[in-house]
N, C-alpha and C positions, 0 to 999 in steps of 0.2 A: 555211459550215455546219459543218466539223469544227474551225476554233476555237473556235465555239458548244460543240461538244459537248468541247471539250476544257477550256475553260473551266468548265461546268458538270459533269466528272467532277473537274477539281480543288476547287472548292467544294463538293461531296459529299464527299470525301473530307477534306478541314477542318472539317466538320461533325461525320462521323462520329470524327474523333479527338479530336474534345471529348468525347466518352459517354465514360462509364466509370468507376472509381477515379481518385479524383488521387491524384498519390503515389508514394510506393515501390510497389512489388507486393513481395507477400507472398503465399506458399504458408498457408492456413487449415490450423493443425492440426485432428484431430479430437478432438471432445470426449471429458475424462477421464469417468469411469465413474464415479457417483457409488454412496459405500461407503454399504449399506441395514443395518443390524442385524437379523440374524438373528429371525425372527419367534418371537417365546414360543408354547411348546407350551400349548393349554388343555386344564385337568384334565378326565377324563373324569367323566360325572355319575355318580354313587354310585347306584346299581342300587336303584329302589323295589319293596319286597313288601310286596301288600297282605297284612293280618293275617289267618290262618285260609285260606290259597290253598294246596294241597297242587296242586303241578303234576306230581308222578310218578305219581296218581291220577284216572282216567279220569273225565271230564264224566258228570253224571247225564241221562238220557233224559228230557222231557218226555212222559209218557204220553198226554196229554191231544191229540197229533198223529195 
């Protein structure tokens, strides 16, 4: 029974060191930082006044309320 089980821990372990990378090993750098261009400012919109609007001049009262 324990060359059974000794047998069958060495072929798990031939098994297991097939997974993996073939190969050299290599340390993964980590990625460069990719350069963005500075985002363009948008113009602000040019301030509409309706014609005949005096806004330092108080609203008229509807009397009819």
């Amino acid at each position: 029974m324990r060359t059974i089980a000794i047998a069958a821990a060495a072929c798990g372990l031939i098994v297991l060191g097939g997974c993996g990378i073939k190969g050299p090993l290599y340390i993964a750098q980590p990625p460069k930082p990719v350069a963005r261009p500075a985002p363009q400012p948008t113009p602000a919109p040019a301030p509409t006044r309706t014609p005949g609007a005096d806004h330092n001049k108080p609203v008229p009262q509807d009397s009819a309320q």
